[in-house]
Each structure stands twice: as C-alpha cells, then as structure tokens.
Residue, then its C-alpha position, 0 to 999 in steps of 0.5 A: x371295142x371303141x377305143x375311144x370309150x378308154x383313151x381320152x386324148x388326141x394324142x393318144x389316139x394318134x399314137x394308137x393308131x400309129x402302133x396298130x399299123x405296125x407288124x411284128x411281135x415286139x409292136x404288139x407287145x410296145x402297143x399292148x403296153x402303151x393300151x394298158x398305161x393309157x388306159x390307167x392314165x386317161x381313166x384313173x389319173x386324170x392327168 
C-alpha cells in the first residue's frame, strides 16, 4: 500500500514515518489511529 495515495501533506508523512519507526504495542495503536485521522483529514475535509 502507497501511503502516499491517502496522506497528502508533508507533514503528515514526516509523522508517519516517525511512528512507523517505533515498536511497541501502544506505538502501533498511536500510528493506526494517526493513519485513520489522516486519512479522513487529507481525503475528506480537505483542510
């Protein structure tokens, strides 16, 4: 999967590969749940 296809901002990829670096079961959940609001921000809101 391209992440980049879902999020759109620099910043966002930044923090992405930031909490993909990260082990642990609390950083999966923190970067499942930044993925699932990204998503919705960068595809939906287009904020």
């Amino acid at each position: 999967m391209k992440i980049e296809k879902y999020i759109n901002t620099e910043c966002g990829l930044e923090k992405y590969n930031k909490l993909k670096l990260k082990t642990g079961i609390w950083s999966y959940f923190r970067l499942y749940w930044f993925l699932v609001v990204a998503v919705i921000r960068d595809r939906f809101l287009k904020i």
